[in-house]
C-alpha positions in Angstrom: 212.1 -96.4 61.1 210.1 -97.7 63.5 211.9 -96.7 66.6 213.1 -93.6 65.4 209.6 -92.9 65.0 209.1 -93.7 68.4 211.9 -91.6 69.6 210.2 -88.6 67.7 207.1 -88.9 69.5 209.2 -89.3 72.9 210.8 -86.0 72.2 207.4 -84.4 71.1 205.5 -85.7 74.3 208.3 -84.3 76.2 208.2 -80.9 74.4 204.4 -81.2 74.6 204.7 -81.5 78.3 206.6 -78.7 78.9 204.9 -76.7 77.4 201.3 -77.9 79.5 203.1 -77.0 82.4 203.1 -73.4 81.3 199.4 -74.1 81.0 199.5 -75.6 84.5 200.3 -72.4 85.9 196.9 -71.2 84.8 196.3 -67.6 86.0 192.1 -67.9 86.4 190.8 -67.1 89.5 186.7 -67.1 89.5 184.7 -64.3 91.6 182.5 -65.3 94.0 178.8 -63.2 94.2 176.3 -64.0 96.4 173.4 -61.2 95.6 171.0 -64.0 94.1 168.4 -65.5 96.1 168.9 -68.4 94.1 172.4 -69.1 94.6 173.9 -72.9 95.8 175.2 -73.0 99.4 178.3 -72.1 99.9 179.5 -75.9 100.3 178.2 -76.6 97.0 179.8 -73.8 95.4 182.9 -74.6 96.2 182.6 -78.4 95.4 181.8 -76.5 91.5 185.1 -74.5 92.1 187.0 -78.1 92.9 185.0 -79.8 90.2 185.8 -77.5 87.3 189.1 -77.1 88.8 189.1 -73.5 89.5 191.9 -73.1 91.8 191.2 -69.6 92.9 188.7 -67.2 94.4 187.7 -63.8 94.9 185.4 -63.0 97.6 183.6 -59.9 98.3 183.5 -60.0 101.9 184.3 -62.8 105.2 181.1 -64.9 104.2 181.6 -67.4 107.3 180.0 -70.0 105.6 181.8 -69.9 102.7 185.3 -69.6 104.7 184.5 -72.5 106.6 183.8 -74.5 102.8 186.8 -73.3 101.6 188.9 -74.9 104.2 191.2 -77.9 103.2 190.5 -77.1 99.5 193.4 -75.9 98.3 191.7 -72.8 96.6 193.7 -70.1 96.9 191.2 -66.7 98.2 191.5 -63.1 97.9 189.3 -61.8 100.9 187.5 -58.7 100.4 186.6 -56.0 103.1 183.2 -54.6 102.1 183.2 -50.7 101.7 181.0 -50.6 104.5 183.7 -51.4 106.8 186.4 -49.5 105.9 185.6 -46.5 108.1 185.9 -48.6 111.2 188.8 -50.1 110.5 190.2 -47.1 109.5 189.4 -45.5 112.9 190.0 -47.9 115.2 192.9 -50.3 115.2 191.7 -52.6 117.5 188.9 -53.2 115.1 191.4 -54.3 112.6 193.0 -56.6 114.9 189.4 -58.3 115.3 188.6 -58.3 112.0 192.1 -60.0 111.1 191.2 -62.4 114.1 187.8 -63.7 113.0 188.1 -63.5 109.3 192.0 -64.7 108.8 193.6 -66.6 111.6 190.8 -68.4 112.6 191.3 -70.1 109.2 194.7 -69.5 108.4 196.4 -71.8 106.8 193.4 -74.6 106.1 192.4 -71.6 104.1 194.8 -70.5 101.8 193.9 -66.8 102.0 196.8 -65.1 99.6 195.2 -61.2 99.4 193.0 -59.2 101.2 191.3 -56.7 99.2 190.3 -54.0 101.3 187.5 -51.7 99.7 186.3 -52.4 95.9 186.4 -49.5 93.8 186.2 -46.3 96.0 186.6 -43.6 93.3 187.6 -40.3 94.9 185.8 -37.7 93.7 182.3 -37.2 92.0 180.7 -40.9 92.8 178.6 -42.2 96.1 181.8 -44.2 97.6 183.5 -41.0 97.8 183.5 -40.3 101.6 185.1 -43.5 101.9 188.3 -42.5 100.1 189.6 -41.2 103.3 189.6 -44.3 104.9 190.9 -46.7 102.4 194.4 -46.2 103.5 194.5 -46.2 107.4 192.5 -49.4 106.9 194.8 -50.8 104.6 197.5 -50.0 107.2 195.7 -51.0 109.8 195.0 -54.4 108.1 197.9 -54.9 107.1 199.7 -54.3 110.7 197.8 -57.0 112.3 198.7 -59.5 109.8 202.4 -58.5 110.2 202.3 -58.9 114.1 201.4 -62.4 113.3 204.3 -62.6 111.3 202.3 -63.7 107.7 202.8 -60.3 105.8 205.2 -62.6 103.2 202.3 -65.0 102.9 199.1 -62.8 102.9 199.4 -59.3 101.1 197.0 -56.4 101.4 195.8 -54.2 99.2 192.7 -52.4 97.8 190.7 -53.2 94.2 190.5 -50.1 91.5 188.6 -49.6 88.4 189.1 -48.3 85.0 187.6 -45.1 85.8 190.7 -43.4 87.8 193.0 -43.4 84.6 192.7 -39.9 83.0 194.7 -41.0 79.5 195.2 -44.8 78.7 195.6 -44.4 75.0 198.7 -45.2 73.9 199.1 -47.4 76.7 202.7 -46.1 77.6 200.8 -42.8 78.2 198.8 -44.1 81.2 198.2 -42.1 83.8 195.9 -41.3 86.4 193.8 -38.4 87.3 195.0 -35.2 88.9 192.0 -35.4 90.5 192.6 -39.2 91.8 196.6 -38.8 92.8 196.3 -37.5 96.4 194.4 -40.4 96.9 196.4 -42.8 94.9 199.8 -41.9 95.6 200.1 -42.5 99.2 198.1 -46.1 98.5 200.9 -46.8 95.9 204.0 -46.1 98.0 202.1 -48.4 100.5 201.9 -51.1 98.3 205.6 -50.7 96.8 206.5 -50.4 100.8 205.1 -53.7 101.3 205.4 -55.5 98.1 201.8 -56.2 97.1 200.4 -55.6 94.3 197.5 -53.1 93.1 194.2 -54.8 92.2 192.5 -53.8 89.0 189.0 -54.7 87.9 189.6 -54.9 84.0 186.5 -54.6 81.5 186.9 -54.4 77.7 183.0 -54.8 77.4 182.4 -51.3 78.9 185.0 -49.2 76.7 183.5 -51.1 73.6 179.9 -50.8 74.9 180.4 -47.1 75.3 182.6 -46.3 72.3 182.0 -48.9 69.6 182.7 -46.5 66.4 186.3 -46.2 67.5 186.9 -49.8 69.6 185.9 -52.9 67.1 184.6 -55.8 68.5 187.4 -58.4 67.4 190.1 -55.7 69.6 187.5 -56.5 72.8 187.2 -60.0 72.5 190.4 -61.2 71.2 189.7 -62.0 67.8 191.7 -59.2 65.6 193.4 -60.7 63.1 196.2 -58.2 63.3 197.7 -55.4 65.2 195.4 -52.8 66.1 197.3 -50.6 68.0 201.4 -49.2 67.7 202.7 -47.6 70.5 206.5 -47.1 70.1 208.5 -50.9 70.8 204.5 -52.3 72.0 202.2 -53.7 69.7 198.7 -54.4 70.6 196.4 -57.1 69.3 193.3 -57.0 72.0 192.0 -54.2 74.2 192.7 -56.0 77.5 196.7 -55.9 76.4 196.3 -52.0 76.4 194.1 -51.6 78.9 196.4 -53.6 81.3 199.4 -51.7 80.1 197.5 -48.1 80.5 197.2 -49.3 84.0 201.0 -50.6 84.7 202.4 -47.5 82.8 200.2 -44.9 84.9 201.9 -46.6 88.2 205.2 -46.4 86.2 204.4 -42.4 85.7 203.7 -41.3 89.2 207.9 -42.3 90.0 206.9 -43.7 93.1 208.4 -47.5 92.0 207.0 -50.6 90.9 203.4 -52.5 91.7 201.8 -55.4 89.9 198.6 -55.7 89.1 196.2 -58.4 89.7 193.3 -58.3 87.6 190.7 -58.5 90.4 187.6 -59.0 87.8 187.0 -59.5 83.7 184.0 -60.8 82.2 181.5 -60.1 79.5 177.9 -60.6 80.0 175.4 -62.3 77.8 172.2 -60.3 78.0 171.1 -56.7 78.9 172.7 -54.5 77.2 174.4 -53.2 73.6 177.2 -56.3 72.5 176.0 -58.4 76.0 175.7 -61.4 73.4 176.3 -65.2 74.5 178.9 -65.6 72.0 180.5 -62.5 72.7 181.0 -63.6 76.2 182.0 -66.7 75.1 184.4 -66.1 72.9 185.9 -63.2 75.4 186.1 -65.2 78.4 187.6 -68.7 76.3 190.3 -66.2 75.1 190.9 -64.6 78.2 191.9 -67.9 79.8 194.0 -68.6 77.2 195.6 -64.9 76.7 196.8 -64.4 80.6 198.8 -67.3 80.8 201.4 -64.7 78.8 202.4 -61.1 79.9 201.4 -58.0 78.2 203.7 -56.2 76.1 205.1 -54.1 78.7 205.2 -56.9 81.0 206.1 -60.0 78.7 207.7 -61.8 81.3 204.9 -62.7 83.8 201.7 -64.7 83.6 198.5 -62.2 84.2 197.0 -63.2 87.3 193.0 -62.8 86.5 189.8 -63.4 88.4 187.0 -63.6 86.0 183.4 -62.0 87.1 181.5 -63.8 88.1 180.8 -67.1 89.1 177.2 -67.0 89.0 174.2 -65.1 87.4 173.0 -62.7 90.4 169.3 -61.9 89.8 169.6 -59.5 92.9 172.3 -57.2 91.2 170.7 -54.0 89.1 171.1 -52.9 86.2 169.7 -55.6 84.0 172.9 -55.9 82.6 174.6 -56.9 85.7 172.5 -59.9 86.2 174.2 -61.9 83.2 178.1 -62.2 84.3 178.0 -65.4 85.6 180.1 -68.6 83.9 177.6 -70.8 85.3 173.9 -70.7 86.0 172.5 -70.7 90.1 171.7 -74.3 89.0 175.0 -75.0 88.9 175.2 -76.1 85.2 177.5 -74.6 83.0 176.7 -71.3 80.7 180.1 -72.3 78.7 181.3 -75.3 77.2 184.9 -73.9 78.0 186.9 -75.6 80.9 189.6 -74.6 83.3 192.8 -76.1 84.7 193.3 -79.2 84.2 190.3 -79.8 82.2 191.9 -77.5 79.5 195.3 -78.9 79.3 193.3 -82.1 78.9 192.0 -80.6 75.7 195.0 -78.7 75.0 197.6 -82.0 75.4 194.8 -83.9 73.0 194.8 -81.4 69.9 198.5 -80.7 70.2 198.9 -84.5 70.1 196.5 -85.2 67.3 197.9 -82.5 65.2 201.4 -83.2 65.9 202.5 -86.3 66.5 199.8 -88.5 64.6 201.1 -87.2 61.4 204.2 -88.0 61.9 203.0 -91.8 63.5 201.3 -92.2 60.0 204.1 -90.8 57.6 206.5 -93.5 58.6 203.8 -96.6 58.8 
């Protein structure tokens, strides 16, 4: 008995194993914000990126110092083009061809840049980033041509980030769509991206739809707790409000016709102070189960791990409102605000309960 035994556990650790590779694949990226004047330097932050095991970044715009960190790290970067440059770029394609030159082959490939996000949530119509919208695309194309005279459009894929807000109907999910209002501006940006086979980025928030509509969103459906379905629609069952929300957002590109984009989620978090449901736990709890939740596919998109940069790395005392102060998963001291781990950390934990509640049972019914 006691080598069967043996050859049990064997098979378990195997099964075990395979199944932490899924894990190993973790989708968590971590968004880098520097508006603190408090924050590490940029060194330091990514030594708490390597240390925690993070092995990917968002950044907001070509921070030299923390490009010249990241080199050699192995952490895998989307690069952001602020706002504020988009109309030069747009205008002038030399200026891209600089900008590609200083920001991404003079640190290509000891940095492993893998997107570059150009523009952060330009709405359209009705908002201060508006006169922008007319630029997003010539820079995008712009951006995207130098990189493919250097040959690296396989390796480095551009694109621009959206938010929630240009979605007219996402309820049921397999309505999605986005505003009339939006699709002159939109369409043309997706048949780029199917054209070149990158994906749309999509900043992702459950907090704000519960914040502003908490009679009809409960707070288990925003942070992943809901002990059951909460939502039918047709073959698609919904347990969480990231689920839907992600699927409003994949069906909406679906319903233009154009052809198919993934989505990156660019930024998710949940703060911990400032405003209605900003609780510690709440974050908590949100963010723990959003690690665990993306390393599956949505209901429309079952098949593929949810590639997901959480927001934010940092507390940023600069930022305003209140609120947006408190998104950080680890304090400008550099000490953790979660007892929750990434990577490798978590398939530690993850390998040591599966173990413990598996296989020592079975050790102790045959001694």
């Amino acid at each position: 008995m006691i080598m069967s035994s043996f050859s049990w556990v064997t098979a378990l650790l195997l099964l075990l194993y395979t199944a932490n590779l899924r894990l190993a694949d973790a989708q968590i990226g971590v968004c880098y914000g520097m508006l603190g004047n408090n924050l590490p330097a940029a060194n330091e932050v990514i030594d708490v990126y390597r240390s925690n095991n993070i092995k990917r970044m968002r950044l907001y715009d070509p921070n030299q110092a923390a490009l010249q960190a990241l080199r050699n790290s192995g952490i895998e970067l989307i690069l952001g083009v602020p706002n504020s440059d988009l109309q030069g770029l747009a205008t002038n394609s030399e200026s891209a061809r600089q900008w590609v030159q200083r920001n991404v082959l003079s640190f290509w490939p000891s940095v492993k840049i893998k997107y570059i996000a150009v523009g952060n949530e330009v709405r359209p119509v009705g908002d201060s980033t508006s006169w922008m919208a007319q630029y997003v695309l010539p820079a995008i194309q712009n951006v995207y041509q130098a990189i493919r005279a250097q040959g690296l459009h396989d390796q480095i894929k551009v694109s621009t980030a959206i938010d929630m807000s240009l979605l007219g109907n996402s309820f049921p999910p397999s309505q999605g769509s986005f505003r009339g209002d939006v699709r002159s501006y939109l369409d043309p940006i997706i048949g780029y991206l199917v054209y070149a086979g990158a994906p749309l980025l999509t900043n992702v928030y459950p907090y704000f739809s519960y914040r502003d509509n908490p009679v009809d969103i409960s707070l288990p459906y925003a942070i992943f707790t809901s002990p059951n379905v909460v939502a039918w629609d047709g073959p698609y069952t919904y347990q969480n409000l990231f689920d839907a929300m992600l699927d409003a957002v994949h069906a909406a590109i679906d319903n233009t016709g154009i052809g198919f984009v993934e989505v990156v989620v660019s930024e998710s978090g949940w703060p911990s102070d400032g405003d209605f449901g900003a609780t510690y736990d709440n974050a908590r709890i949100y963010l723990d189960n959003l690690i665990r939740h993306v390393n599956g596919g949505t209901p429309r998109r079952p098949w593929k791990p949810t590639e997901t940069y959480l927001f934010a790395m940092f507390d940023e005392n600069q930022k305003n409102p209140e609120l947006e102060k408190h998104f950080g998963l680890f304090f400008p001291n550099k000490q953790k605000k979660y007892s929750f781990g990434f990577g490798a950390e978590r398939r530690r934990e993850f390998f040591a309960n599966e173990f413990n509640a598996t296989v020592v049972p079975l050790l102790k019914s045959d001694i």
